[in-house]
C-alpha positions in Angstrom: 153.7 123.6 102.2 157.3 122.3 101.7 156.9 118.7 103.0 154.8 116.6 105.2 156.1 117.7 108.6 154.9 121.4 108.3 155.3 124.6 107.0 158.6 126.0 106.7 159.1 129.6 107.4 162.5 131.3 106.0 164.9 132.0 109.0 167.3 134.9 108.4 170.7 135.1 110.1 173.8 137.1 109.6 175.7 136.3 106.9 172.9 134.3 105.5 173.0 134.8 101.6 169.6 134.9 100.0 168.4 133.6 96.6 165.6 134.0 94.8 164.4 130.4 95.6 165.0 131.6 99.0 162.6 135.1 98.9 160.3 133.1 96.7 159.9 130.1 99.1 159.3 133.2 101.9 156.6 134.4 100.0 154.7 131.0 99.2 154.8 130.3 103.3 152.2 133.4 103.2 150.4 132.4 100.5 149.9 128.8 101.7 149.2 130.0 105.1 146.8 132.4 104.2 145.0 129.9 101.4 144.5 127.0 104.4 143.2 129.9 106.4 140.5 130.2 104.0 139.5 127.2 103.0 139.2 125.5 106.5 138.2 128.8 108.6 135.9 130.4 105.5 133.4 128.9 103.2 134.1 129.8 99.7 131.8 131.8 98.0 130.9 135.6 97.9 131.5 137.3 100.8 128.6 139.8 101.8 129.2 143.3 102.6 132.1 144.1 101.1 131.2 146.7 98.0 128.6 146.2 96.1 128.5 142.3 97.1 129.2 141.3 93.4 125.6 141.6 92.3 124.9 140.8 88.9 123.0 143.5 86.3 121.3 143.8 83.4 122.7 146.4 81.8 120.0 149.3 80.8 120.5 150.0 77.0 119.0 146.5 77.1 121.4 144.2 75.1 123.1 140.5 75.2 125.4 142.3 78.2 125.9 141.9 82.2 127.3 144.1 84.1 129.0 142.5 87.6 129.5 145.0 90.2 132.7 145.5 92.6 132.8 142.8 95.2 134.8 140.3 97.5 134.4 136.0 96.9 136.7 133.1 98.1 137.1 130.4 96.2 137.2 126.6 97.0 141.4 126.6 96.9 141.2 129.5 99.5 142.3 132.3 97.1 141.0 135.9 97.3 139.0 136.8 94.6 138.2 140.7 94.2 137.0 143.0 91.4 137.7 147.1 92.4 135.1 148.1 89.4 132.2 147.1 87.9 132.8 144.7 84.7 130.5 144.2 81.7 130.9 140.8 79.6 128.8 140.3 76.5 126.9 137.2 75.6 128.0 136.4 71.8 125.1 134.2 70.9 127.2 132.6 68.2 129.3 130.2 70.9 126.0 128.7 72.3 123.5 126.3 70.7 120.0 127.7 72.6 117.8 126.8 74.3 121.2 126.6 76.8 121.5 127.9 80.4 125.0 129.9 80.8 127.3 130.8 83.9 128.8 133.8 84.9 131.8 133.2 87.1 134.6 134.6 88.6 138.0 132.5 88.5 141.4 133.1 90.0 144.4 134.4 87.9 147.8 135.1 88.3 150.0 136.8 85.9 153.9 137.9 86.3 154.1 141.7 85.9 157.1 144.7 86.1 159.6 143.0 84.1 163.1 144.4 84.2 166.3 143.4 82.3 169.9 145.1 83.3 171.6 145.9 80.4 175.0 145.0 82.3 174.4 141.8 82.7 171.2 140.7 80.6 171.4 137.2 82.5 170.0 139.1 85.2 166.0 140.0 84.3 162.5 138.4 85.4 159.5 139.9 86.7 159.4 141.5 90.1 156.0 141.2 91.0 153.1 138.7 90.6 149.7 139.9 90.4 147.1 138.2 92.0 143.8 139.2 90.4 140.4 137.5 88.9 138.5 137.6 85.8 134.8 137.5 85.2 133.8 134.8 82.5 130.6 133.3 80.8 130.6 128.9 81.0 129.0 126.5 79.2 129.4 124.2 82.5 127.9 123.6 85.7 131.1 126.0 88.1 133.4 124.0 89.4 133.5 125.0 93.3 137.3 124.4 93.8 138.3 127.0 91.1 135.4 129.4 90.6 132.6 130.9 91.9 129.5 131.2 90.6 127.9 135.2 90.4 124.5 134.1 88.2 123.5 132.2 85.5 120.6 132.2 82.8 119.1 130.4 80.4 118.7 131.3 77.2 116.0 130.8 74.6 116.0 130.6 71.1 115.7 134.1 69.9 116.8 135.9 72.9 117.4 139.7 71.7 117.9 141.5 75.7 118.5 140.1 79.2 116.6 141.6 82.2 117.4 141.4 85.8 114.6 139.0 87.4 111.1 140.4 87.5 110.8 138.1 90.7 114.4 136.9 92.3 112.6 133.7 93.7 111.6 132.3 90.1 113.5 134.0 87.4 112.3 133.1 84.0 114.0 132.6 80.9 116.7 135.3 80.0 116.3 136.7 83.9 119.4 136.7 85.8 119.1 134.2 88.4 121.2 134.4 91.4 120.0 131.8 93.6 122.6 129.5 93.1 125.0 131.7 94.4 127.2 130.0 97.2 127.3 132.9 100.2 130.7 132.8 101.6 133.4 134.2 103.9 132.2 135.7 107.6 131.7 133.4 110.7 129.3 135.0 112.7 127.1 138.1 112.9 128.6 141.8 112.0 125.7 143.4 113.4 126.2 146.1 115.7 125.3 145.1 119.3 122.9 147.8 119.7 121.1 146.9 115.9 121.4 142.8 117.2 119.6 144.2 120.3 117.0 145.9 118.4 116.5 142.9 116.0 115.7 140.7 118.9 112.9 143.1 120.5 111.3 143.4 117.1 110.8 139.6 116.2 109.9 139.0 120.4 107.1 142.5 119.6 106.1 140.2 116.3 105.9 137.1 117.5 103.9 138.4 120.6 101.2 140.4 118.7 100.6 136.6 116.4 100.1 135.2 119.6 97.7 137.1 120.4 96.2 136.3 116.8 96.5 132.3 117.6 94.6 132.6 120.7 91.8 134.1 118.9 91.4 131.4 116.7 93.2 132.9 113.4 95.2 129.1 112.2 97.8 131.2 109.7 99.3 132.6 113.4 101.1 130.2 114.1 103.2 130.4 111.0 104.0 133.7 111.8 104.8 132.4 115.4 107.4 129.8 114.1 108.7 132.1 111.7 110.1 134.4 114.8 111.3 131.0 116.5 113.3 130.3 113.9 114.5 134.0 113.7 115.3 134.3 117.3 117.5 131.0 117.1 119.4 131.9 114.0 120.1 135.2 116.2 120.8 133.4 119.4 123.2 131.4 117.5 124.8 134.8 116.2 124.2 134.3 112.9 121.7 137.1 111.4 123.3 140.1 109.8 122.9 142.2 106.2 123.8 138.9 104.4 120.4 137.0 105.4 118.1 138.9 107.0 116.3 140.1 103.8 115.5 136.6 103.2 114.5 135.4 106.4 112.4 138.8 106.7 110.8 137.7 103.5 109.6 134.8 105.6 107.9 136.4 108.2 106.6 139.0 106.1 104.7 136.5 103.7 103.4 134.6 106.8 102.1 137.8 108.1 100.4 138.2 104.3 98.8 134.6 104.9 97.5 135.7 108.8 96.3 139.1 106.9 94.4 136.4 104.4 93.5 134.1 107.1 91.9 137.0 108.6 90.3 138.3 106.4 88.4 134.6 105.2 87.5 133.4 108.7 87.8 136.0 111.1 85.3 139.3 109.8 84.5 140.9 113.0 88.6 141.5 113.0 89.1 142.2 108.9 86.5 145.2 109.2 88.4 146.8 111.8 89.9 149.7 110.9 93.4 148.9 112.5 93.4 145.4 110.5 92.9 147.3 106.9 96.4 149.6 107.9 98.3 146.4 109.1 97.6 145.0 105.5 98.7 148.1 104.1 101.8 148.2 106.1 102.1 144.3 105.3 102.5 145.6 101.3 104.9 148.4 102.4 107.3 145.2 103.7 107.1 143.5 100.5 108.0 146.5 98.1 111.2 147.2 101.2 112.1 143.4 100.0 111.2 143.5 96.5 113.8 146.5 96.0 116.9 143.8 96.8 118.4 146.6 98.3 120.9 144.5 100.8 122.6 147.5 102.9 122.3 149.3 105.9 119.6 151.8 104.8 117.2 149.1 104.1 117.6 147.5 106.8 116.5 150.6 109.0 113.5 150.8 107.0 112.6 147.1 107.6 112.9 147.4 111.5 111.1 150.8 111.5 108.4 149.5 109.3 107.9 145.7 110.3 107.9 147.6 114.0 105.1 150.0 112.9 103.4 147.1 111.4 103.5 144.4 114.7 101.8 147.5 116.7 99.2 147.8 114.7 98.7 144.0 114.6 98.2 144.6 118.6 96.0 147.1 118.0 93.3 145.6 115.7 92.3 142.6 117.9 92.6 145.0 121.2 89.3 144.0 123.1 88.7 141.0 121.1 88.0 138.0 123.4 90.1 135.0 123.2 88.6 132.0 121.5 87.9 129.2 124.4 86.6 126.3 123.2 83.7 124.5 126.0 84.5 121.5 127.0 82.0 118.7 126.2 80.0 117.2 128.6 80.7 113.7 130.5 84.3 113.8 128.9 86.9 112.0 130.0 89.5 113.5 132.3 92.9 114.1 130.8 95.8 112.2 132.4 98.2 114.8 133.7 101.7 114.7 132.5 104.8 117.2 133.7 105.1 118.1 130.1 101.4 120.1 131.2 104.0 122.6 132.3 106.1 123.6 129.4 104.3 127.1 129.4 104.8 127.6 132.7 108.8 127.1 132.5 109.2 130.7 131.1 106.4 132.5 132.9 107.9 135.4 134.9 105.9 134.6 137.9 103.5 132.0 138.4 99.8 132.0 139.6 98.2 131.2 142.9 95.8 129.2 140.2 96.7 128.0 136.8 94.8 125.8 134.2 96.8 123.7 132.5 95.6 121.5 129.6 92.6 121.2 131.5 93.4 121.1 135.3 93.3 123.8 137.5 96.9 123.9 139.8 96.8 125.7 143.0 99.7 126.9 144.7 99.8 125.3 148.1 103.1 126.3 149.4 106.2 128.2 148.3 109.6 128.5 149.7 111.5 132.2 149.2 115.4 131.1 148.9 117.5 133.0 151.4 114.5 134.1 153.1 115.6 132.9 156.8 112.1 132.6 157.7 110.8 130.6 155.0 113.9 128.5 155.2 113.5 127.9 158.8 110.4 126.9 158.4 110.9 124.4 155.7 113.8 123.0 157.6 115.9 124.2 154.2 119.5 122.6 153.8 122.5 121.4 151.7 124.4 118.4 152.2 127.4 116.6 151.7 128.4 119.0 149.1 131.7 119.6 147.3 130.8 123.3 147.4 127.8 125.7 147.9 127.0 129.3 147.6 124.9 132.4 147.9 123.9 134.2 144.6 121.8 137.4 143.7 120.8 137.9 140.2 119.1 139.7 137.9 118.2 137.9 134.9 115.6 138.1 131.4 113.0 135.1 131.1 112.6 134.7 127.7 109.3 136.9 127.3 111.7 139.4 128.1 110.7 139.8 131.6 113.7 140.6 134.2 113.8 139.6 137.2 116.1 139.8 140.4 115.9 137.2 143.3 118.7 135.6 145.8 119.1 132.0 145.6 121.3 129.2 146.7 123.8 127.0 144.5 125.5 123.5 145.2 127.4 121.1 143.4 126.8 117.4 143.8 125.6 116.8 147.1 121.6 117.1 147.8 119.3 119.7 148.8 116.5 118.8 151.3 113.4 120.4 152.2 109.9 119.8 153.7 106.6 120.9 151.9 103.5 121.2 153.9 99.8 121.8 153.0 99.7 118.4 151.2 96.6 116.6 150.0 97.2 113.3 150.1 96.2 111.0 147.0 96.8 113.9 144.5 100.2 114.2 142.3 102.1 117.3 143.5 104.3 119.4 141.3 107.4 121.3 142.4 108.4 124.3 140.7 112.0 125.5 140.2 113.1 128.9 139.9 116.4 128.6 138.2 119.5 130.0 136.2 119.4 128.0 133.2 122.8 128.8 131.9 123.7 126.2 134.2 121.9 123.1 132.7 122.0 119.8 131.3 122.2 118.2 134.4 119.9 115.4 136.0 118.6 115.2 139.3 117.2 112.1 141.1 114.0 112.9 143.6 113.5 111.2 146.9 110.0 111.5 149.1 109.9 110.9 152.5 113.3 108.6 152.0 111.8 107.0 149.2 113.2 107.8 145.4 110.2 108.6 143.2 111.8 110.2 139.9 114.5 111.1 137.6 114.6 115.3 137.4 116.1 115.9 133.6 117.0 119.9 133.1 117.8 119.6 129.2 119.3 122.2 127.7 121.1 125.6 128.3 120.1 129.4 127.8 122.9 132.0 127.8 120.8 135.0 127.0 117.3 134.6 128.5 118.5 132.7 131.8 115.6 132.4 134.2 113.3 129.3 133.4 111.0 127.3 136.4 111.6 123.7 136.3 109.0 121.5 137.2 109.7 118.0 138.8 106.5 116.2 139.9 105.4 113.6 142.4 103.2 110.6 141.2 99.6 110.8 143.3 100.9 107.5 145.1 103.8 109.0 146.7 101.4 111.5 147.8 100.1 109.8 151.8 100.4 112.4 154.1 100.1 116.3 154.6 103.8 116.9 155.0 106.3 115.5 152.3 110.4 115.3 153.3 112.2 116.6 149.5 115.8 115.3 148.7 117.3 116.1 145.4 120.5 114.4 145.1 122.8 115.6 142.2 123.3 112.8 139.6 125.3 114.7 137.5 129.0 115.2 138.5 130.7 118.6 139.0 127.2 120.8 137.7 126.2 123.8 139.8 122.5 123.0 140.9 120.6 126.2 141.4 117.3 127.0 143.0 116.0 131.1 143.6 112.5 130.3 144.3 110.0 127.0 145.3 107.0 126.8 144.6 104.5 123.8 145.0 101.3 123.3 143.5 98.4 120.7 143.9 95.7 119.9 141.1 92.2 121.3 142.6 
């Protein structure tokens, strides 16, 4: 960068006569550019996937030796570093005072190569290329992020005759290479391949159904195994699982499925001496050698969806037939308040029942309205008002069970949407039930009853990939006073697209 203002590319004209300030100062726009590039589009770091990912060795004739395999890294200045072959530094004891943990980093280098002198002139001579390269090198000092990166480190003990690789990557001991400390670099975003992303996704869903099934059977550990795939599923929904992390969040879920396995086979004995559940722990062990081996590549990764799938269909298997757990309510208790937030199960359920139980009330469906059914419509004196625009829509969409499902619907933005419900019970809250596209959300809507306003409708959040959810709204029990109920939702929020492909409304019993 030449001043302040900007960068300054070289502009050639006729006539123009170059220099070598002038080819130089062409070059350095490049490298300047390319540098910024890094630093503010890339973290620094090692890049994954490239080669052998820079992986650090103990060599196997068992001496005071590493051996740093071929690999990619940035650095915190935004320069490239990369090693074409694998490179073995030796640890000379005799530089160190032990007990003393050491650092094996990678640093930038330039050096001026292909010199030339003419013998005509010998005023005229210099180099004609600079190489850009890096050099592997054992510190004393904590890295310094700007101009190195760190590949491993190790401590050292008093004595030390060999270094091994670590026995156990997540706790290396002394004289074990420990690479935990290495920063990951480089790639924004997933380099999966769409159809390995979509597999991905219908393996943790597969998991994370079969613990389910686990939870509602009383077996506590579950539910680790349940958040585990959450947590998965969001890192993937936010495109950002691929070969450089899914080892180690695999290593997650596989030691929560160990702990369910353990969990199982404590409290749960009817299950444990099944003989599905004694091949799901087997196949539990087979994931933990696939991750023991630190073998971060494509291969691997085949075997861990094969396997970890194998393994979730056996989980199914071994509690096929078992009852859930349902816990009898006691006697003379006291009724639980109902609350909208009853109905958080409900927003992804592909299609509701004529009778749910929710946290202890029974809901019966009392009426439903079928969008762009000119019947049902008709007969719910259905409209639109006063809005800036409205239209028709048929889709076919995933809820996030992976359930699809295709329905017409209607669509306005601001205005209202009015309706009448019939069936009513007076005296009893009433909930109405949403179908809708969720990709259009965050978005509030305000709820009127028989011209009166009784709530605020929030629809927090957004969902790009699984895009049907039901939205409840609910009406207090004292807005409830006769069998027919007038329905206005009026668009609070400017300029959204408020959506609705199915009604249903639902009464507690």
């Amino acid at each position: 960068m030449t001043d302040m203002q900007g960068f300054k590319r070289i502009n050639f004209f006729k006539g123009f006569l170059t220099t070598e300030k002038d080819w130089n100062d062409a070059e350095r726009y490049h490298i300047d550019k390319r540098r910024l590039h890094n630093k503010m589009l890339h973290s620094s770091g090692i890049v994954y996937g490239y080669s052998s990912d820079l992986k650090v060795n103990a060599r196997a004739r068992g001496d005071l030796s590493v051996e740093v395999q071929p690999g990619y890294a940035i650095d915190g200045m935004g320069n490239d570093l990369l090693i074409y072959d694998a490179t073995i530094r030796n640890i000379n004891l005799e530089e160190f005072r032990l007990p003393q943990t050491i650092y094996i980093v990678l640093r930038y280098y330039e050096e001026l190569t292909d010199f030339i002198a003419y013998k005509e002139n010998l005023e005229y001579k210099g180099h004609r290329r600079v190489l850009e390269s890096c050099r592997v090198e054992i510190s004393q000092t904590e890295p310094d992020l700007t101009r190195e990166v760190e590949l491993a480190r190790i401590y050292l003990e008093k004595g030390v005759q060999r270094i091994r690789d670590a026995r156990d990557p997540a706790d290396p001991k002394a004289n074990e290479i420990d690479m935990r400390y290495t920063p990951k670099g480089g790639l924004a975003g997933s380099s999966l391949p769409p159809h390995l992303r979509l597999r991905l996704e219908m393996l943790l869903w597969q998991v994370r159904r079969g613990a389910l099934e686990y939870t509602r059977r009383g077996v506590i550990a579950a539910h680790d195994v349940v958040q585990a795939c959450n947590t998965a599923l969001m890192l993937l929904y936010a495109n950002l699982l691929d070969l450089r992390n899914i080892f180690d969040i695999f290593r997650l879920v596989i030691d929560s499925e160990g702990e369910l396995a353990l969990d199982v086979d404590v409290h749960h004995p009817t299950i444990a001496q099944k003989k599905e559940f004694s091949e799901y722990r087997r196949q539990v062990e087979i994931l933990r050698g696939l991750l023991s081996e630190n073998k971060n590549n494509m291969d691997a990764y085949m075997n861990l969806l094969a396997y970890q799938a194998k393994c979730a269909e056996i989980a199914l298997s071994a509690v096929a037939g078992e009852k859930p757990v349902i816990t009898a309510p006691q006697e003379k208790a006291e009724a639980k308040a109902i609350d909208i937030r009853d109905w958080e199960g409900v927003k992804g359920m592909p299609a509701p029942k004529p009778s749910m139980d929710l946290e202890g009330t029974t809901w019966v469906l009392v009426d439903e309205i079928e969008i762009l059914n000119k019947e049902s419509e008709d007969r719910h004196i259905f409209t639109i008002k006063e809005a800036k625009d409205s239209y028709r829509s048929r889709q076919k969409l995933k809820y996030p069970d992976g359930t699809t499902v295709e329905d017409t619907g209607r669509a306005h933005v601001d205005g209202y949407s009015e309706f009448k419900l019939m069936n009513i019970t007076p005296g009893r809250p009433v909930v109405v039930l949403r179908r809708m596209d969720y990709v259009y959300g965050d978005y509030e809507l305000e709820m009127a009853v028989n011209g009166k306003k009784v709530s605020i409708v929030s629809c927090v959040g957004t969902d790009r990939v699984h895009r049907w959810r039901n939205w409840p709204a609910m009406v207090a029990a004292e807005h409830v006073t006769e069998g027919t109920l007038l329905v206005r939702q009026q668009s609070i929020t400017a300029g959204r697209d408020i959506n609705m492909f199915h009604i249903w409304v639902y009464q507690p019993k």
